[in-house]
Every structure is written in structure tokens, then in C-alpha cells.
C-alpha positions as CSV (number, residue, x, y, z in Angstrom):
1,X,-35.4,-17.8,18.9
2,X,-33.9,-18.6,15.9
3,X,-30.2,-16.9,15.5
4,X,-30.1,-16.6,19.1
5,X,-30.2,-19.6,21.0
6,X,-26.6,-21.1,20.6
7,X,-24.4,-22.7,23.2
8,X,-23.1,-19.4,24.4
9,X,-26.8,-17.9,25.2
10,X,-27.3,-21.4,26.9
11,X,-24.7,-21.8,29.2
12,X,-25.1,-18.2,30.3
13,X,-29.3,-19.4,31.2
14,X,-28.9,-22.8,32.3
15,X,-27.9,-22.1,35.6
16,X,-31.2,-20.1,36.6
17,X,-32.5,-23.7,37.0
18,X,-33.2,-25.1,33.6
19,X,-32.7,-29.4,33.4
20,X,-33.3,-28.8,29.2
21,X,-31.6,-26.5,26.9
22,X,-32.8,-26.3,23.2
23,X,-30.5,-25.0,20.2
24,X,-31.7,-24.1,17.0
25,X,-33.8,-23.9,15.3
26,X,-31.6,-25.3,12.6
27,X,-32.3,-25.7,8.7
28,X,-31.1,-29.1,8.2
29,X,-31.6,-29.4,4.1
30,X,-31.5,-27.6,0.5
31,X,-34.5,-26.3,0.5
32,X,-35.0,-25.2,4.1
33,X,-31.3,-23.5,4.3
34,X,-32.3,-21.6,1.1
35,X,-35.6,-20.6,3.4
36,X,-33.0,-19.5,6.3
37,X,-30.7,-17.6,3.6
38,X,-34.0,-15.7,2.5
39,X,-34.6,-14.8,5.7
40,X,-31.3,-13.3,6.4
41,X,-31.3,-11.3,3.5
42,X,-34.4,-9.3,4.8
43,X,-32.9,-8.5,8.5
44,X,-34.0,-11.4,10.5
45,X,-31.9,-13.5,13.1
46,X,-31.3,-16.5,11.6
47,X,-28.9,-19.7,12.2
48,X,-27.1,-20.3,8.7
49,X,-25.1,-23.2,8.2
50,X,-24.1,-25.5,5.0
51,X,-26.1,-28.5,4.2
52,X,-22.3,-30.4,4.9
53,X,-21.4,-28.8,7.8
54,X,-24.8,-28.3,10.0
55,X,-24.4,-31.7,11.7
56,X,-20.7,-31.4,12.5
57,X,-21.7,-27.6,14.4
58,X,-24.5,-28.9,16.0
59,X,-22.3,-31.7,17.7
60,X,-19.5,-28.9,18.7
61,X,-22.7,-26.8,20.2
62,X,-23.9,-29.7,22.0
63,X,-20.3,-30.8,23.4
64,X,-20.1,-27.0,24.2
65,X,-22.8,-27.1,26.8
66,X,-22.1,-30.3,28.3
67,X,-18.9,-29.7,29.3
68,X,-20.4,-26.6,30.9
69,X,-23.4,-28.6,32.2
70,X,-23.1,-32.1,32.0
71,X,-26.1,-33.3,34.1
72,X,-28.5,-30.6,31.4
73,X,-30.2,-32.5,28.6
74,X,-30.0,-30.7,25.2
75,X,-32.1,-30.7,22.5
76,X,-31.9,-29.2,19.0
77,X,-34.4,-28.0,17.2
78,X,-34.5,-28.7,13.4
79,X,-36.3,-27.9,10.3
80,X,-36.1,-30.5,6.9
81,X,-38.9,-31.3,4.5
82,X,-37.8,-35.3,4.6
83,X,-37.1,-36.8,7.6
84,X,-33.7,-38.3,7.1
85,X,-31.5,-34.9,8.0
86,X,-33.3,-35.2,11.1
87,X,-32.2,-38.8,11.6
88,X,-28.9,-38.1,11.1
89,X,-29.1,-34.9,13.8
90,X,-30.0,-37.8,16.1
91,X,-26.9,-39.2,16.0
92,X,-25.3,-36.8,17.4
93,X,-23.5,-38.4,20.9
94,X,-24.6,-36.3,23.5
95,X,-28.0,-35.0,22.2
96,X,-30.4,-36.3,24.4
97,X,-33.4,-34.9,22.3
98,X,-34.2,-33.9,18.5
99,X,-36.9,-31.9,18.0
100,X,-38.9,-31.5,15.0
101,X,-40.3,-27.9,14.0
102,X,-43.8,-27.7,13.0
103,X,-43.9,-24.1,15.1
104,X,-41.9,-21.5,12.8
105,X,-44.1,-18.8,10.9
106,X,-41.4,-17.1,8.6
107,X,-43.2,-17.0,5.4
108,X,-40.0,-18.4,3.5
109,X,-40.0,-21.8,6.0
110,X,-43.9,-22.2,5.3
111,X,-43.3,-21.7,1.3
112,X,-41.9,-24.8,1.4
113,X,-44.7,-27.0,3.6
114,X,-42.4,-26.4,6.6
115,X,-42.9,-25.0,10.1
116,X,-46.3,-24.9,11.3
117,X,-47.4,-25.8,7.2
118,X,-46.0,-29.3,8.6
119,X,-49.2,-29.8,10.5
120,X,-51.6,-30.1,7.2
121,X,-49.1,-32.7,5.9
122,X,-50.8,-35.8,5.0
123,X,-47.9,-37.3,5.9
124,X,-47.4,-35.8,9.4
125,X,-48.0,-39.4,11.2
126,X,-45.2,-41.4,8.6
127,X,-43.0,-38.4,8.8
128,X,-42.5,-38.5,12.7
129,X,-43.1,-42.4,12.9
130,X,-40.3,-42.2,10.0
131,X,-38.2,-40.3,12.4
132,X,-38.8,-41.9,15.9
133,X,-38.3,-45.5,14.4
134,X,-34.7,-44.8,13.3
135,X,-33.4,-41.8,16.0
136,X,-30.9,-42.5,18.1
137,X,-32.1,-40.0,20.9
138,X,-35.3,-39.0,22.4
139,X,-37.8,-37.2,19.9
140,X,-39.8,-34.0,20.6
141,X,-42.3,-32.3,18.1
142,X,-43.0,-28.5,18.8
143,X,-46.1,-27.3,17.4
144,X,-47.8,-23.9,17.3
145,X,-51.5,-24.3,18.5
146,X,-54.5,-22.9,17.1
147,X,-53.4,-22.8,13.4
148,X,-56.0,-21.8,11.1
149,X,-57.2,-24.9,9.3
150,X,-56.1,-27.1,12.0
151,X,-57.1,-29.7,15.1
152,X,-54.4,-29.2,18.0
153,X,-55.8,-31.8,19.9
154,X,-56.2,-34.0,16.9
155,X,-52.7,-33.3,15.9
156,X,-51.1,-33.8,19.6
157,X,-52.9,-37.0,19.5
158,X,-51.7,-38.2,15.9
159,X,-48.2,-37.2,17.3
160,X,-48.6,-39.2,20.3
161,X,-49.8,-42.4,18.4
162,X,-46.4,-41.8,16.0
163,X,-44.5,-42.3,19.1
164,X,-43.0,-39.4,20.1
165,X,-41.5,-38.6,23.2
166,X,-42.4,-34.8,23.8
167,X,-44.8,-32.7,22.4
168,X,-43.6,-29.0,22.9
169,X,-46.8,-26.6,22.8
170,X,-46.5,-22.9,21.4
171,X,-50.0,-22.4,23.1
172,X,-50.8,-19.4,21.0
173,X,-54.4,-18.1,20.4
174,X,-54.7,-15.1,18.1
175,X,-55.9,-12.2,19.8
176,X,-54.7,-13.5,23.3
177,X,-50.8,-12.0,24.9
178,X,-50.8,-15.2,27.2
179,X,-50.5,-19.2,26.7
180,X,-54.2,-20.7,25.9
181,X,-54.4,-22.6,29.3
182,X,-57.6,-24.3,28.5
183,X,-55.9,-25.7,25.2
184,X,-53.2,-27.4,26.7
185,X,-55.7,-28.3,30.1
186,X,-57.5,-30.3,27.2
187,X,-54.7,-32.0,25.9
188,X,-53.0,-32.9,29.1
189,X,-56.4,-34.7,30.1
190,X,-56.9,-36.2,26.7
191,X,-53.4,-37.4,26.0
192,X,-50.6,-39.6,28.0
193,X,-47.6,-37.7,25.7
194,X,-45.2,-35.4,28.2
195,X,-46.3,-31.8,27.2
196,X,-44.0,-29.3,27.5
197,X,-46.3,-25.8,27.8
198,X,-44.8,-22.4,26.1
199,X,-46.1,-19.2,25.2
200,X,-45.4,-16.1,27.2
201,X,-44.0,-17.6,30.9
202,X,-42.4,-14.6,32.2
203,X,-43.6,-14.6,36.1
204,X,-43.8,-17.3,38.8
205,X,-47.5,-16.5,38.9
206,X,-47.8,-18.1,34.7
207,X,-45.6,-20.8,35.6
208,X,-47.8,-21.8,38.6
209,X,-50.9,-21.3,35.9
210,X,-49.1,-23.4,33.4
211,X,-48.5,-26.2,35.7
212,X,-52.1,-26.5,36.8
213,X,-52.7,-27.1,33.1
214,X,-51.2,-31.0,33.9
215,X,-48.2,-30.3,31.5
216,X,-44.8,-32.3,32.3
217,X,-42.9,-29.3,32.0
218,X,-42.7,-25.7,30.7
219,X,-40.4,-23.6,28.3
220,X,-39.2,-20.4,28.3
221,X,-37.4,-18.1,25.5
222,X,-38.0,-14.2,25.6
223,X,-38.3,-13.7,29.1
224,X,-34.2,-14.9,28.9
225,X,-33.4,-13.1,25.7
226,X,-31.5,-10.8,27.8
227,X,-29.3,-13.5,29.2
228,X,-30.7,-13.5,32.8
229,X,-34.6,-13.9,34.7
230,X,-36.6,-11.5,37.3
231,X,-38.0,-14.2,38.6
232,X,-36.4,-17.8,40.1
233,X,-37.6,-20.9,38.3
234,X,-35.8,-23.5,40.5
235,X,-38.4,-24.1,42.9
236,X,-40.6,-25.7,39.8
């Protein structure tokens, strides 16, 4: 939830029982804050920050939190076309985990090869290798599943072989209003990466579904969008 998601929305979720709280997503370089600027323009939330000053907020966010919440791992979620503004994100002290977006849709982020266009790179594998070599911090990749002209489980696999630490799973399937549960079933049993399931977790009963699925963990983002939950997640 791009535009939304800052420390302030966080601290005000994290004590419904979340360990992880993700910020962003973030535009990290030229091209992909001229994407966020685009999208602005046309009435979309959207984070917007300068190219020299989107590391320095991201560590006051960060800090922000963790003196809320100091035992709550934080991620940030970031979008760059190279992987060295990612690098740099990982730096960050106190960010436990970067994550790399190849999940947003905005027409202006997939212009430029980014968001889910990063999953018909040819370069996917050296990209994330790139950025897991040389991070500082834990490394997540959140996908969008069942992209048209694309292998999920071939792509969670190539992700898991470039060493990542999470794979993060917008289980979408066109057509469905509910996670694909046998997608992510199939890529829990076929993979040894720590899957983090999203897509629609708004009851106890989908969390209970998701889990079944064999994923590490799940996510949640509308079902919070107005700052609290009908439903207790701390018993998961």
C-alpha cells in the first residue's frame, strides 16, 4: 500500500500481533522516482522522496518504529532498476530486511522493466544474487503470482537458488477474490525458501487456510488500512 504504509500506520498495527512490519514501497532511483512522480500526478497514493534524501527517511522511519517496538523486525520495500540503491537501503542500522519489488502493477513502475516486469528480466537471478551478496540485512523478494508470460514456481525457485532469504507471495489469480492456495501449496512443497503468503487475509478462517498451504508466514495490508483488525491474529 504504497503512500500508506509509513511508521505512523505501523506503530498504530503492530500491536495486533505482528513480529514484521514493511514500509514502502519506496522508489529508490531516477527513473523509478520519476515513475512515483507520474503517479502522483494522476491521483494515486504514492511515497515520493528525492533520489538524496530517500535513504536518510527511510532510516528515520525505521528508527521511528523501533523505538515504538523494538523486538518488531522491519522491512522496507523498494523499487530501483539496478541493484545498488537497494544495497545501500541495506545499510540502514536497524532494518532487519530489504525487500525487493517485483509485485507493483502501476503502469508507470512497469514502463520502466520494474515491478512485476522484473520477473521477465534476464537478469532476475544476477540482480538478486547482486543484491544478497553485498546486503547488510536479510533479503526478501515480493512477487505477484500468476503473471501473464511467466513461471511462479520457476521464478520462486530461481529466487531461492540467488539466495534470498524470503520470498513474499502476492498469490493472485485473475478471476479469483482470494489467495491461489494451491499455488503457494506447490511452492511450499517444491521449495526450502521461507514463504510469506498474501493476498486477501482478512478472517482467522484464510489465515488458518493460508497456513495449511506450508508457508512460514503470512502478510496482511487492506484488512488494516483502517488502522485496526476484526479479527485477532496473535494466536498464529
Amino acid at each position: 500500500m504504497a503512500g500508506i504504509t509509513d511508521a505512523e500506520f505501523l506503530n498504530k498495527v503492530i500491536p495486533f500481533g505482528f513480529d514484521t512490519a514493511t514500509l514502502g514501497g519506496y522508489s529508490l532511483d531516477a527513473k523509478t522516482i520519476e515513475a512515483s512522480e507520474k503517479i502522483i500526478k494522476r491521483g494515486r497514493n504514492e511515497f515520493h522522496f528525492p533520489q538524496d534524501e530517500i535513504v536518510n527517511h527511510i532510516e528515520k522511519e525505521v528508527n521511528l518504529i523501533k523505538k515504538q517496538h523494538p523486538n518488531v523486525k522491519v522491512s522496507a520495500n523498494v523499487r530501483s532498476t539496478t541493484p545498488r540503491p537497494i544495497i545501500e537501503v541495506s545499510k540502514i542500522d536497524n532494518l532487519d530486511i530489504v525487500e525487493i519489488n517485483c509485485h507493483c502493477r502501476q503502469d508507470e513502475i512497469l514502463a520502466i522493466g520494474c515491478g512485476q516486469n522484473m520477473l521477465k528480466r534476464d537478469d532476475l537471478a544476477e540482480y538478486i544474487g547482486d543484491v544478497v551478496d553485498n546486503a547488510s540485512c536479510e533479503v526478501s523478494v515480493k512477487i505477484r503470482a500468476n503473471v501473464e508470460g511467466t513461471d511462479t514456481l520457476k521464478i520462486a525457485k530461481l529466487i531461492e537458488n540467488a539466495g534470498a532469504d524470503y520470498l513474499h507471495i502476492d498469490a493472485m489469480k485473475v478471476g479469483i477474490f482470494d489467495a491461489d492456495y494451491d499455488l503457494l501449496a506447490k511452492i511450499c512443497s517444491n521449495t526450502n525458501i521461507k514463504v510469506i503468503g498474501n493476498n486477501s487475509i482478512d478472517s482467522e478462517q484464510k489465515i488458518e487456510k493460508m497456513l495449511k498451504t506450508g508457508v512460514f508466514g503470512f502478510s496482511i495490508a487492506r484488512a488494516v488500512i483502517s488502522g485496526k483488525l476484526n479479527f485477532n491474529i496473535s494466536d498464529f
